[in-house]
Biopython code that builds the backbone (N, CA, C, O; Angstrom):
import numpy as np
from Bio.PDB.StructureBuilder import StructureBuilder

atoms = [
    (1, "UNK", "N", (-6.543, 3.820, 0.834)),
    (1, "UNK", "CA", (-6.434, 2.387, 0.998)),
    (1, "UNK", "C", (-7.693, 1.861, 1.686)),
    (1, "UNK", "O", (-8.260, 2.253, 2.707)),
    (2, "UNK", "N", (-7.947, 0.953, 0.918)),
    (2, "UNK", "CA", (-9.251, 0.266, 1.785)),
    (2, "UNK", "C", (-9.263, -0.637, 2.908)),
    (2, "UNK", "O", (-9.347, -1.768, 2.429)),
    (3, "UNK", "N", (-9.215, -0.705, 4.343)),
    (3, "UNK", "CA", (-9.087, -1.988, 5.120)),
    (3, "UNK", "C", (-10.298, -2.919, 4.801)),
    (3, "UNK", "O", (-11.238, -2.510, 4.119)),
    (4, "UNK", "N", (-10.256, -4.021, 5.250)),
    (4, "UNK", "CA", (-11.231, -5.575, 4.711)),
    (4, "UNK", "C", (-11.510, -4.996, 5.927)),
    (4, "UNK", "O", (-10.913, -4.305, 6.753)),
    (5, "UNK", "N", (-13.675, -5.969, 5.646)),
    (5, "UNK", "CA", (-14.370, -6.252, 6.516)),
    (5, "UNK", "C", (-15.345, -6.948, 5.880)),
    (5, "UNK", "O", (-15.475, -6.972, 4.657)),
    (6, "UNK", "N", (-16.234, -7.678, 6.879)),
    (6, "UNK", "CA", (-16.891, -8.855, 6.569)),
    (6, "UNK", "C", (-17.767, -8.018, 5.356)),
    (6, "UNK", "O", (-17.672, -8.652, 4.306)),
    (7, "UNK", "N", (-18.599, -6.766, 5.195)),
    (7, "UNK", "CA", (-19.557, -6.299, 5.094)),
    (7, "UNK", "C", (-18.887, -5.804, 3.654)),
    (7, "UNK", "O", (-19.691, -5.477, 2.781)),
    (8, "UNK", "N", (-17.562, -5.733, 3.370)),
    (8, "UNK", "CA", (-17.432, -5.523, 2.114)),
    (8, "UNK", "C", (-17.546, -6.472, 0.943)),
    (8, "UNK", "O", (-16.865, -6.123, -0.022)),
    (9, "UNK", "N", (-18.213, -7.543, 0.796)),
    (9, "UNK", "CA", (-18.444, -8.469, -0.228)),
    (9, "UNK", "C", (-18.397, -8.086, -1.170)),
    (9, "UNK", "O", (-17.985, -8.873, -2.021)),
    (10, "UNK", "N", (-18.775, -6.654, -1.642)),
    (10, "UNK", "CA", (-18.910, -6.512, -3.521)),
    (10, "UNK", "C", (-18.018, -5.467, -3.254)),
    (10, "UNK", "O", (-18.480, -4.327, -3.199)),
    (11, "UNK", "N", (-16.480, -5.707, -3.028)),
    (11, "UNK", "CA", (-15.519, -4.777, -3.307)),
    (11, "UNK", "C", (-15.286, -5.355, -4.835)),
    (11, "UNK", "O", (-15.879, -6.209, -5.495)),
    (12, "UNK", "N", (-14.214, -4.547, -5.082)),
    (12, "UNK", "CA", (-13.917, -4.751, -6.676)),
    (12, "UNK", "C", (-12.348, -5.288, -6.053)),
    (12, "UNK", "O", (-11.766, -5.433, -4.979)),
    (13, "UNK", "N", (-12.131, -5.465, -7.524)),
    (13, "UNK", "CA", (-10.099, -6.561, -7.543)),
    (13, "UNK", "C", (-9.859, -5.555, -6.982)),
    (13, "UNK", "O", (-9.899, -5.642, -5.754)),
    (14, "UNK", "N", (-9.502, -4.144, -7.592)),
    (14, "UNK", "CA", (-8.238, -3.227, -6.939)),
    (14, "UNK", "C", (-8.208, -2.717, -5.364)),
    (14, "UNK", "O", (-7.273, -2.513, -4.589)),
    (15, "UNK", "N", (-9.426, -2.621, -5.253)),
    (15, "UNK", "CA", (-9.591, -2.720, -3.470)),
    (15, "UNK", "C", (-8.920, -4.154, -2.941)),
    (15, "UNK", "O", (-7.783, -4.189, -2.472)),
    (16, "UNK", "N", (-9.486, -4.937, -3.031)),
    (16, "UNK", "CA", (-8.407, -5.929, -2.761)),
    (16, "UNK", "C", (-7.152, -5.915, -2.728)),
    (16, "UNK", "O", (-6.452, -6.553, -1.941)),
    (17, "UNK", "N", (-6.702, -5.019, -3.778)),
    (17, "UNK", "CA", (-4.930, -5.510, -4.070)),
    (17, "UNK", "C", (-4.157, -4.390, -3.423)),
    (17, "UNK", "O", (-2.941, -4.333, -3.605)),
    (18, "UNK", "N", (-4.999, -3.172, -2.410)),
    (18, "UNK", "CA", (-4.493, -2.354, -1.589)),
    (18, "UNK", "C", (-3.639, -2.959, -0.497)),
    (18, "UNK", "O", (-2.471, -2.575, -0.428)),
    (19, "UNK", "N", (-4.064, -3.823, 0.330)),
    (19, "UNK", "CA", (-3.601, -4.335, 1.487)),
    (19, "UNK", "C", (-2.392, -5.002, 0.642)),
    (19, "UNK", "O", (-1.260, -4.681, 1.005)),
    (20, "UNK", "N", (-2.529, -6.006, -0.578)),
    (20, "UNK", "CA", (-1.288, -6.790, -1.099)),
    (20, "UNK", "C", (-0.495, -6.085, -1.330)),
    (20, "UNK", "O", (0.573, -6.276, -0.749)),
    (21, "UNK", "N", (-0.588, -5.021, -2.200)),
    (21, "UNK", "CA", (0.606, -4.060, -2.525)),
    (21, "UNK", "C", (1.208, -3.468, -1.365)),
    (21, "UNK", "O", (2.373, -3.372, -1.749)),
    (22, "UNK", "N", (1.181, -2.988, -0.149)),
    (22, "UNK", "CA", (1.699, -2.687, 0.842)),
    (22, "UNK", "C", (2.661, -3.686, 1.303)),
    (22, "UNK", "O", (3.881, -3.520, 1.282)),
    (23, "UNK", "N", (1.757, -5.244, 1.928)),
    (23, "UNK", "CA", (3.006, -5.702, 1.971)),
    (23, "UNK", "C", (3.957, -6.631, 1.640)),
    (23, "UNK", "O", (4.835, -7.293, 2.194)),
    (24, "UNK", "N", (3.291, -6.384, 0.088)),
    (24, "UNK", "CA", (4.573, -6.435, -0.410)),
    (24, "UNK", "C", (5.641, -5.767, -0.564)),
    (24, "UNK", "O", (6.746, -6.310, -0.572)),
    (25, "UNK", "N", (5.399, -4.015, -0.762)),
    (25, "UNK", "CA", (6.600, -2.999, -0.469)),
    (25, "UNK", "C", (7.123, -3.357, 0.645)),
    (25, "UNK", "O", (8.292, -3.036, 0.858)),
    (26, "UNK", "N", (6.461, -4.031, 1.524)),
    (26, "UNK", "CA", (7.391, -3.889, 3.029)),
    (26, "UNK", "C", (7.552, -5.516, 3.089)),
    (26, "UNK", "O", (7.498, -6.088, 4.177)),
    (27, "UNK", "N", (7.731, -6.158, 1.999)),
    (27, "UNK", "CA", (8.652, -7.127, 2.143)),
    (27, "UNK", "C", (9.657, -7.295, 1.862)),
    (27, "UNK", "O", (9.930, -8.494, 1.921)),
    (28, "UNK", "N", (10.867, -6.374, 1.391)),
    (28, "UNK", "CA", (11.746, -6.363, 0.910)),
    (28, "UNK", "C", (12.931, -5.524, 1.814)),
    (28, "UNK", "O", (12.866, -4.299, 1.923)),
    (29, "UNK", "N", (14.184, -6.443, 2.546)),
    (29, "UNK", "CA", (15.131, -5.551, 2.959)),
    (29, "UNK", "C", (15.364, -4.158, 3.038)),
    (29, "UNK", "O", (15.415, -3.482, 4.066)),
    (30, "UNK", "N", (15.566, -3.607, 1.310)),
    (30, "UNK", "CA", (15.815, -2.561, 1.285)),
    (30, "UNK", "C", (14.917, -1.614, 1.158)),
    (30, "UNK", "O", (15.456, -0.516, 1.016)),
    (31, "UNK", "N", (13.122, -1.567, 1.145)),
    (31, "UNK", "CA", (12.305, -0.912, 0.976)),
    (31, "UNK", "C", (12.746, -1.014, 2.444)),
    (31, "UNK", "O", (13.665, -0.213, 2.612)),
    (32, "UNK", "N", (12.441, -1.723, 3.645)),
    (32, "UNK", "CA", (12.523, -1.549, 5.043)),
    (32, "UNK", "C", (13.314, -0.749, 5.570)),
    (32, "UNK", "O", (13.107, 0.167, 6.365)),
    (33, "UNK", "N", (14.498, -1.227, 4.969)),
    (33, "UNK", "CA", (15.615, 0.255, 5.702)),
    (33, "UNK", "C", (15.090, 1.395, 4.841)),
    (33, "UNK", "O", (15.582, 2.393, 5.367)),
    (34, "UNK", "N", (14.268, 1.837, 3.674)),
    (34, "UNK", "CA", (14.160, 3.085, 3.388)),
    (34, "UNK", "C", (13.165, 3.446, 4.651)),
    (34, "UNK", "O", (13.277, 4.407, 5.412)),
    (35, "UNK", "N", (12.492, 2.752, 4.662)),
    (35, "UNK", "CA", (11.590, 3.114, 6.117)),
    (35, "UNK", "C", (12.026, 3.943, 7.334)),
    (35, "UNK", "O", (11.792, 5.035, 7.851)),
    (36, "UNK", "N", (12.896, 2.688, 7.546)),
    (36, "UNK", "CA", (13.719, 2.735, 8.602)),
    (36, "UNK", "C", (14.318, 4.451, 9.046)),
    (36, "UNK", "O", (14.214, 5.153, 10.052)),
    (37, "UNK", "N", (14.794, 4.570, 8.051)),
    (37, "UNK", "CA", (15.644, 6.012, 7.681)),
    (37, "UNK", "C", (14.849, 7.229, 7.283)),
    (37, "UNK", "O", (15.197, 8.395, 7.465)),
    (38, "UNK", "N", (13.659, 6.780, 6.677)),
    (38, "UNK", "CA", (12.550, 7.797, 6.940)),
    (38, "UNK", "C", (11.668, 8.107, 8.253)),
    (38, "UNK", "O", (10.769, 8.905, 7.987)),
    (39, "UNK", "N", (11.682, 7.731, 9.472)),
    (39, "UNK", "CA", (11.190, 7.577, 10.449)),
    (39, "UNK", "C", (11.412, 8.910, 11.163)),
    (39, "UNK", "O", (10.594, 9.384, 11.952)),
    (40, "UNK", "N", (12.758, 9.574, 10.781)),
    (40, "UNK", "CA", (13.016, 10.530, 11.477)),
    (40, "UNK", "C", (12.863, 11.943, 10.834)),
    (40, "UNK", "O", (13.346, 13.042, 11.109)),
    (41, "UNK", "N", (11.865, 11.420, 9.713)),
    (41, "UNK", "CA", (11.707, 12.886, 8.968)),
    (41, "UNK", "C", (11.710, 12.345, 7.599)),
    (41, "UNK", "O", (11.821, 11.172, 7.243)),
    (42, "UNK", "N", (11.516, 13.810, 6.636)),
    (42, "UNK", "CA", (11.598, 13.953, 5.485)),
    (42, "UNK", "C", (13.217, 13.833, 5.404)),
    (42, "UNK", "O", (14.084, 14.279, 6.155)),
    (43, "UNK", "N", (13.308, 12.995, 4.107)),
    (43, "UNK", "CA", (14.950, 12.610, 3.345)),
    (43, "UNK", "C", (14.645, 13.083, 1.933)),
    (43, "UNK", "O", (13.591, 12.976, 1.306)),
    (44, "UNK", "N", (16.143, 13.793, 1.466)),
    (44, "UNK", "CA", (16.223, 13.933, -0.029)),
    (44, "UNK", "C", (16.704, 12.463, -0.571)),
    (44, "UNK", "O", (17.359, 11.790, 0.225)),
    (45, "UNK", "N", (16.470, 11.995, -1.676)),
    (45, "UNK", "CA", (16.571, 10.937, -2.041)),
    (45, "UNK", "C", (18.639, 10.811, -1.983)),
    (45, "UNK", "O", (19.230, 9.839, -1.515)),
    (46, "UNK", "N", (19.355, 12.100, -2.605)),
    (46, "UNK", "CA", (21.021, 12.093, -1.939)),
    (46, "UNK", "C", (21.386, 11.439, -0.521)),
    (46, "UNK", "O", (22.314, 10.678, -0.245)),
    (47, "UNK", "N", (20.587, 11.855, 0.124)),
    (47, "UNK", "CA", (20.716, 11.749, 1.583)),
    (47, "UNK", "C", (20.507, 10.068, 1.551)),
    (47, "UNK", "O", (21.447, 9.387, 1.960)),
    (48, "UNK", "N", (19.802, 9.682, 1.274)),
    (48, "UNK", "CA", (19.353, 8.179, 1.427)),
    (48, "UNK", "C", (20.386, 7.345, 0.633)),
    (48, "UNK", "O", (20.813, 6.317, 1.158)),
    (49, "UNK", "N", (20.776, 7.676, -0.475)),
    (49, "UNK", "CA", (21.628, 6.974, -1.603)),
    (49, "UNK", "C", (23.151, 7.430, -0.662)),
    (49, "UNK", "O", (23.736, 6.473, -0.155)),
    (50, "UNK", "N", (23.468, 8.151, -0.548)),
    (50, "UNK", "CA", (24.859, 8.337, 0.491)),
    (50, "UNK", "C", (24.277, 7.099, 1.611)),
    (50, "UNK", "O", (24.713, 5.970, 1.385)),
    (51, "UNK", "N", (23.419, 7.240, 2.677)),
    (51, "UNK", "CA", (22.918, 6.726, 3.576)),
    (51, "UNK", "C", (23.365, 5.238, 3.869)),
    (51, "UNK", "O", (23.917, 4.568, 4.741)),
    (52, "UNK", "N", (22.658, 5.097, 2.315)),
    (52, "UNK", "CA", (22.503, 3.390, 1.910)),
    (52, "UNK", "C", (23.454, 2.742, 1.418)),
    (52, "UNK", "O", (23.656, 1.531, 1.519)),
    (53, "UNK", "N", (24.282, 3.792, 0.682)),
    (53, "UNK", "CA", (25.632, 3.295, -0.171)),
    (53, "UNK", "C", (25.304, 2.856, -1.117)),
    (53, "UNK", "O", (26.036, 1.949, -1.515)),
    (54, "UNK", "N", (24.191, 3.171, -1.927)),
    (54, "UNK", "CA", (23.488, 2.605, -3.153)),
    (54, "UNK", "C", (23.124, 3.278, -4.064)),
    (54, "UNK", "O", (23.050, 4.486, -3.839)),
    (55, "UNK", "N", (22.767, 2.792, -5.398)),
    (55, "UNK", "CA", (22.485, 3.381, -6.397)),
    (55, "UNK", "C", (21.255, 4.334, -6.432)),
    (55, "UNK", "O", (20.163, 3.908, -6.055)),
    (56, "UNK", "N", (21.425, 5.828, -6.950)),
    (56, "UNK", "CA", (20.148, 6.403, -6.892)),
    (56, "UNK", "C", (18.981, 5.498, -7.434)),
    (56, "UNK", "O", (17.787, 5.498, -7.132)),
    (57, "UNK", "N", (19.807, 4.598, -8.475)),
    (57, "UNK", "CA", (18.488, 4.229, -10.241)),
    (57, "UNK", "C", (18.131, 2.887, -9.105)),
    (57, "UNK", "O", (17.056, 2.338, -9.348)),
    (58, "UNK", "N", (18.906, 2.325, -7.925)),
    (58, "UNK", "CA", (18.150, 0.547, -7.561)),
    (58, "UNK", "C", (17.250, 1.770, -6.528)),
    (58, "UNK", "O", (16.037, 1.587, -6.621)),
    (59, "UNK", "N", (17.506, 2.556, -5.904)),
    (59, "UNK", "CA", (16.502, 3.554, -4.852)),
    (59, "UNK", "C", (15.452, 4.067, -5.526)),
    (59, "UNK", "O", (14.363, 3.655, -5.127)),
    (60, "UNK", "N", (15.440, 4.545, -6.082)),
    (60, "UNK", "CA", (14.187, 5.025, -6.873)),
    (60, "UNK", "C", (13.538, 3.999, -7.628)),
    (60, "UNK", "O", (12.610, 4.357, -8.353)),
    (61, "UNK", "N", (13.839, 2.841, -7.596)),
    (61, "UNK", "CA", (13.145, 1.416, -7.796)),
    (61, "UNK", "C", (12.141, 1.506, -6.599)),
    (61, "UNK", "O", (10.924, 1.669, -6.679)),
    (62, "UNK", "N", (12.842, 1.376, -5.565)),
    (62, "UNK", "CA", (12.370, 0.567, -4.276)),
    (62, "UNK", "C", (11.359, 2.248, -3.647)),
    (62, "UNK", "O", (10.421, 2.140, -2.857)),
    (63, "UNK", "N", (11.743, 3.380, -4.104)),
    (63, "UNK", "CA", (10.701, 3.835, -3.345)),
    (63, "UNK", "C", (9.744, 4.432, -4.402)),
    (63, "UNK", "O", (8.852, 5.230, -4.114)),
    (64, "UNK", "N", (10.012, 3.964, -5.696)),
    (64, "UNK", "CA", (8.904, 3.800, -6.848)),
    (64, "UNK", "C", (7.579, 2.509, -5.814)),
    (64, "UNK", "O", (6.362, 2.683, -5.761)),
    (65, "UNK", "N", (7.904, 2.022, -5.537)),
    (65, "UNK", "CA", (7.212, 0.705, -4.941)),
    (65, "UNK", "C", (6.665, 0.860, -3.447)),
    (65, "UNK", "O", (5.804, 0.157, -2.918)),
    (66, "UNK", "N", (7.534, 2.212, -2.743)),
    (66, "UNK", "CA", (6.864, 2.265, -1.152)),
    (66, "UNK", "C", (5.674, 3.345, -1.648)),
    (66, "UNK", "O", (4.541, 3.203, -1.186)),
    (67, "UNK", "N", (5.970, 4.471, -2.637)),
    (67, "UNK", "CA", (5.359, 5.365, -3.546)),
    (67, "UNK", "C", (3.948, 4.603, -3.815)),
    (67, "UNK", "O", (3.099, 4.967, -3.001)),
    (68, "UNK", "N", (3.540, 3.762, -4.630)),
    (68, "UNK", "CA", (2.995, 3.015, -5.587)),
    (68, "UNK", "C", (2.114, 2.535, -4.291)),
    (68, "UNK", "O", (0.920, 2.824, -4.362)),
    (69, "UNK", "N", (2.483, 1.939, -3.287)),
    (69, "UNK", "CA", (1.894, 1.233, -2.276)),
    (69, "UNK", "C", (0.924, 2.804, -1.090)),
    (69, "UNK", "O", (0.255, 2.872, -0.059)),
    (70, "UNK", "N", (1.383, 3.585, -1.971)),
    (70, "UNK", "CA", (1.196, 4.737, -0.475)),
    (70, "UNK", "C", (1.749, 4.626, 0.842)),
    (70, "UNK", "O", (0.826, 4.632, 1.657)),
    (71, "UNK", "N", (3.065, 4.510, 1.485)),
    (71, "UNK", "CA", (3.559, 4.392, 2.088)),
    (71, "UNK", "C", (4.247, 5.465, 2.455)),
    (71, "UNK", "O", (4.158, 6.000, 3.560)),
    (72, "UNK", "N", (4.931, 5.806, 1.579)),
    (72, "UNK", "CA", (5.679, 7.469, 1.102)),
    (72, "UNK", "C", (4.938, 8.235, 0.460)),
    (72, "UNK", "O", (3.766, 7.929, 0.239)),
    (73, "UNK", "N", (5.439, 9.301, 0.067)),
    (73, "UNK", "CA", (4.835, 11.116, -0.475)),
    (73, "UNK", "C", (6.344, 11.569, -1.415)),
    (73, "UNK", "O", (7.466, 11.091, -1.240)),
    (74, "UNK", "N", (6.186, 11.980, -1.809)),
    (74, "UNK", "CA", (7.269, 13.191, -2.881)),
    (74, "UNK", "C", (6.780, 14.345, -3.015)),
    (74, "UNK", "O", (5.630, 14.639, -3.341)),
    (75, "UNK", "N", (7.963, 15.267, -2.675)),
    (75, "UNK", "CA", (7.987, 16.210, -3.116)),
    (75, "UNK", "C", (9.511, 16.539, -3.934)),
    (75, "UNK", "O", (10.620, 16.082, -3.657)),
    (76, "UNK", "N", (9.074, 17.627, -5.179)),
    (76, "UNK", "CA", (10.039, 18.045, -5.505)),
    (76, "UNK", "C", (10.457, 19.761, -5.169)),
    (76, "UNK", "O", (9.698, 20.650, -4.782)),
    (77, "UNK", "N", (12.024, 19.839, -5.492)),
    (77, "UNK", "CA", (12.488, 20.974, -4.761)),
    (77, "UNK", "C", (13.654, 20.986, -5.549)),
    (77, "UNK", "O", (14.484, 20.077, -5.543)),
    (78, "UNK", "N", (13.743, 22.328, -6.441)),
    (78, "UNK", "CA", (14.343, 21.990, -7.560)),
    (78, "UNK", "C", (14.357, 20.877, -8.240)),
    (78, "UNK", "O", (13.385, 20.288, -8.711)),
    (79, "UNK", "N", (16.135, 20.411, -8.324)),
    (79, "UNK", "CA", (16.200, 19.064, -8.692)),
    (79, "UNK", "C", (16.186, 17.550, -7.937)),
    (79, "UNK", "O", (16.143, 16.417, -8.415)),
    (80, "UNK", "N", (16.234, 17.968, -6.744)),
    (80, "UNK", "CA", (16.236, 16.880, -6.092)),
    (80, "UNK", "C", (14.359, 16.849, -5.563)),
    (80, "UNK", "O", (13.347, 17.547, -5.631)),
    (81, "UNK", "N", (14.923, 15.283, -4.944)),
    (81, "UNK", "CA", (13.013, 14.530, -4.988)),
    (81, "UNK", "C", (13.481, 14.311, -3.085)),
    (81, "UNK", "O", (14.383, 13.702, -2.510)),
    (82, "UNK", "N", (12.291, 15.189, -2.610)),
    (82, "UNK", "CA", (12.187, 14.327, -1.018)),
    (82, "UNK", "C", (11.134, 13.542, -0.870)),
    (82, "UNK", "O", (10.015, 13.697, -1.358)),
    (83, "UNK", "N", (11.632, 12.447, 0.016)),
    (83, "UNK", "CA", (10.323, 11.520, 0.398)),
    (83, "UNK", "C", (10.401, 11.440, 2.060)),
    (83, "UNK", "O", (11.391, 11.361, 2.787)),
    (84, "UNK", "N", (8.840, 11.497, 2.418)),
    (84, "UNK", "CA", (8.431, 11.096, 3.643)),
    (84, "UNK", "C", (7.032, 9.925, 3.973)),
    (84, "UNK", "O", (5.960, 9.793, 3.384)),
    (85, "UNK", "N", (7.468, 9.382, 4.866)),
    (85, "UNK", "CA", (6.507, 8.736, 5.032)),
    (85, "UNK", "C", (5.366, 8.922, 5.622)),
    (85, "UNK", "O", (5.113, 9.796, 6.451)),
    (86, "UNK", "N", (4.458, 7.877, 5.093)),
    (86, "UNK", "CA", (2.695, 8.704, 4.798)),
    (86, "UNK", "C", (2.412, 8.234, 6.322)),
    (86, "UNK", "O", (2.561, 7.016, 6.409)),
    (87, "UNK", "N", (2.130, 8.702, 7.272)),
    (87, "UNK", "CA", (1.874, 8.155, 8.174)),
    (87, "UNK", "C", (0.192, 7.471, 8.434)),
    (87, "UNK", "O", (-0.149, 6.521, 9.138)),
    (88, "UNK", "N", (-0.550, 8.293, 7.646)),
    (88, "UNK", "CA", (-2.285, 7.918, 8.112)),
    (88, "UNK", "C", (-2.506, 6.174, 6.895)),
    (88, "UNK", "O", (-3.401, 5.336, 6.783)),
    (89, "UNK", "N", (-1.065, 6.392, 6.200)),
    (89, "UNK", "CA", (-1.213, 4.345, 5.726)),
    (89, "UNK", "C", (-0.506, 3.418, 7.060)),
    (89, "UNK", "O", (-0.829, 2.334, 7.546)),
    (90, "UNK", "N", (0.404, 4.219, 7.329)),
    (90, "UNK", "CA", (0.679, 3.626, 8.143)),
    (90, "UNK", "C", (0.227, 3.167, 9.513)),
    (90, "UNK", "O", (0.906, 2.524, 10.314)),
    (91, "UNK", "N", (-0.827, 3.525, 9.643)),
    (91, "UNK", "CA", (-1.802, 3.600, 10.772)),
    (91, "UNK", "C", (-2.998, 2.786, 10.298)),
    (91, "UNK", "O", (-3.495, 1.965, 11.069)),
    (92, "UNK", "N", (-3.544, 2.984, 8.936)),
    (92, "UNK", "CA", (-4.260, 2.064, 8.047)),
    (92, "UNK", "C", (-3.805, 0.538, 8.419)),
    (92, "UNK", "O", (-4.334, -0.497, 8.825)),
    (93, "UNK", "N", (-2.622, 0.971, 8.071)),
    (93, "UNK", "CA", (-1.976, -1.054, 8.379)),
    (93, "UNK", "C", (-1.826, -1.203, 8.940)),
    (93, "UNK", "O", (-1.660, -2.416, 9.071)),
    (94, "UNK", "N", (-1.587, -0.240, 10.402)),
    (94, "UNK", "CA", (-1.996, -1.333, 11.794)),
    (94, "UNK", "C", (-3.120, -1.334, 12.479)),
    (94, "UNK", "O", (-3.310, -1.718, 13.633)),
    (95, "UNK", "N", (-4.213, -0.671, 11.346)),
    (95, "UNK", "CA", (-5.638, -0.947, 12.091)),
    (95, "UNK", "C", (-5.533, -2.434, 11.545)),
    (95, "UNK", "O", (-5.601, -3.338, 12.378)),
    (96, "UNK", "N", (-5.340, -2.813, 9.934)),
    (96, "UNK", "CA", (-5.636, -4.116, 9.046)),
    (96, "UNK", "C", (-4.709, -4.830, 9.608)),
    (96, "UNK", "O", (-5.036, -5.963, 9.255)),
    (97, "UNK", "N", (-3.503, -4.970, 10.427)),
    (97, "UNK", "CA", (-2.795, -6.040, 11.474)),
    (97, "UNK", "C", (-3.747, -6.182, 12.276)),
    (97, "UNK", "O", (-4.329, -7.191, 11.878)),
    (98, "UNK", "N", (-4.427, -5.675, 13.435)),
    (98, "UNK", "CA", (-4.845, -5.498, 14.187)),
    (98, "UNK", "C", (-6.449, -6.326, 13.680)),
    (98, "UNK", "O", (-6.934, -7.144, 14.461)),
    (99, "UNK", "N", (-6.942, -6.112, 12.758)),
    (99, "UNK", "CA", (-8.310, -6.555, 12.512)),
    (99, "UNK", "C", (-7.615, -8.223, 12.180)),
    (99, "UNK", "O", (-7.781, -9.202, 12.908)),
    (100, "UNK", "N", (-7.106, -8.201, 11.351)),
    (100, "UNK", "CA", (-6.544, -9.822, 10.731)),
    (100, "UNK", "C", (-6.196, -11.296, 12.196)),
    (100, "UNK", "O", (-6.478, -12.474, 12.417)),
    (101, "UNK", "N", (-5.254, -9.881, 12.955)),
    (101, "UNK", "CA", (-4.637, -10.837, 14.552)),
    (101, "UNK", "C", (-6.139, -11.266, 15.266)),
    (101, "UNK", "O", (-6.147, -12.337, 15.873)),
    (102, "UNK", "N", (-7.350, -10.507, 15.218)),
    (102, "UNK", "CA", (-8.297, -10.570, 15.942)),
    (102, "UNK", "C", (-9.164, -11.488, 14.948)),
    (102, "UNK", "O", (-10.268, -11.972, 15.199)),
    (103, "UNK", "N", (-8.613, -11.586, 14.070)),
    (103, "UNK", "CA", (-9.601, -12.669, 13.296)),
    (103, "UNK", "C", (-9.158, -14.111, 12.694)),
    (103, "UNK", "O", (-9.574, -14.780, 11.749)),
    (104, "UNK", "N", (-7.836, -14.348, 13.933)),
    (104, "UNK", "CA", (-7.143, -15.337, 13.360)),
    (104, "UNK", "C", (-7.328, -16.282, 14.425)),
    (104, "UNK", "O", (-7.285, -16.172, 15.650)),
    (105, "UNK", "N", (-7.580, -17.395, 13.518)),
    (105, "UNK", "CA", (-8.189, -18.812, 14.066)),
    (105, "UNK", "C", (-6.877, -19.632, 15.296)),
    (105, "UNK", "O", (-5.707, -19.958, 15.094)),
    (106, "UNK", "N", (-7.703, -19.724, 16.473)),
    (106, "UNK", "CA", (-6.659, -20.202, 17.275)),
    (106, "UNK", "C", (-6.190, -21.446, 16.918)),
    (106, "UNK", "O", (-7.044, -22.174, 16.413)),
    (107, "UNK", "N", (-4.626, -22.093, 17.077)),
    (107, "UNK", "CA", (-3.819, -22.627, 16.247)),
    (107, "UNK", "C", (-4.274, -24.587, 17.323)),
    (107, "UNK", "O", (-4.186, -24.897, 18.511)),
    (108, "UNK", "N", (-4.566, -25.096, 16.505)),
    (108, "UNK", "CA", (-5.133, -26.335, 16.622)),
    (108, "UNK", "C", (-3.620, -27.596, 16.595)),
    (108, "UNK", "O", (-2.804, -27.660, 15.676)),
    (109, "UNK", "N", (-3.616, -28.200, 17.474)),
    (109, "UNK", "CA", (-2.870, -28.782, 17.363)),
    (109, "UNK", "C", (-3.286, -30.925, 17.110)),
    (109, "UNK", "O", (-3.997, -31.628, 17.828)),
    (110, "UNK", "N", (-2.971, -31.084, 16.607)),
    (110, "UNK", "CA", (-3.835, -33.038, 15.775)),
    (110, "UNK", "C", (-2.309, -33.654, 16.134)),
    (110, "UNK", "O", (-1.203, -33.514, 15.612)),
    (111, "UNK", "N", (-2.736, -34.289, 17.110)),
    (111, "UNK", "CA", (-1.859, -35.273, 17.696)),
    (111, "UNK", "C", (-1.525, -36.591, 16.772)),
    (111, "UNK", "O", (-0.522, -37.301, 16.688)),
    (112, "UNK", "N", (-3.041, -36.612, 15.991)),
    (112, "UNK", "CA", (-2.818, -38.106, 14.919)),
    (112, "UNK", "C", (-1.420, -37.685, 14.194)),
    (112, "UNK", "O", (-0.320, -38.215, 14.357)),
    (113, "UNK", "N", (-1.833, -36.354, 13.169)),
    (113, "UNK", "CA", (-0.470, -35.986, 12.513)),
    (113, "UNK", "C", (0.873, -35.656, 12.735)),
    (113, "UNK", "O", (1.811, -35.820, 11.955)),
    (114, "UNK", "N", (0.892, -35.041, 14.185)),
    (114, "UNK", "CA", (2.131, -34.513, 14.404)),
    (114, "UNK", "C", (3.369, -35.074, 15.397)),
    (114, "UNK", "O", (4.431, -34.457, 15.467)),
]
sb = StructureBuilder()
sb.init_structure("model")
sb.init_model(0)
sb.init_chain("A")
sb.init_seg("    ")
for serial, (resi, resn, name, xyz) in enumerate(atoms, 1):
    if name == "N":
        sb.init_residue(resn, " ", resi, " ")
    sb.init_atom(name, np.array(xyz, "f"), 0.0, 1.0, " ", f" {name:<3s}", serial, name[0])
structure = sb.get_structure()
């Protein structure tokens, strides 16, 4: 994943759409609680679908999408699929919180308008 900086001007689209695709996976309820529930380790995807009380086929949607974002990892083992979460993205995105909060314009308040 690429974090933004001033000095990257001639990135290309898909560098760009690293940071979007993240959070967007982590805009969604139920990608969050997969999070959530991955925090304490590697989960077989059973474990999570019991967990969640949900469909394997809407789960393997949503961590098709934490997957896709690099957020999570798979492995397989036999037939079942474990996922854990990627931690060095996850550290990625709170360097790119962390750069964005420090580059955000202090909040102006216009008495004409408000």
């Amino acid at each position: 994943m690429l974090i933004y900086n001033d000095s990257m001007a001639t990135r290309t689209r898909s560098d760009r759409i690293a940071p979007a695709k993240i959070f967007h996976a982590l805009s969604d309820e139920t990608r969050l609680q997969i999070v959530h529930r991955l925090q304490g380790g590697e989960r077989c995807v059973c474990d999570l679908t019991d967990a969640m009380d949900a469909a394997q086929s809407r789960l393997s949607f949503h961590l098709k999408v934490l997957k896709d974002a690099g957020l999570v990892t798979d492995r397989r083992e036999g037939r079942w699929m474990y996922y854990t979460l990627d931690r060095k993205t996850f550290g990625r995105c709170a360097e790119l919180i962390e750069h964005l909060a420090g580059r955000a314009p202090a909040s102006v308040r216009c008495d004409a308008c408000c």
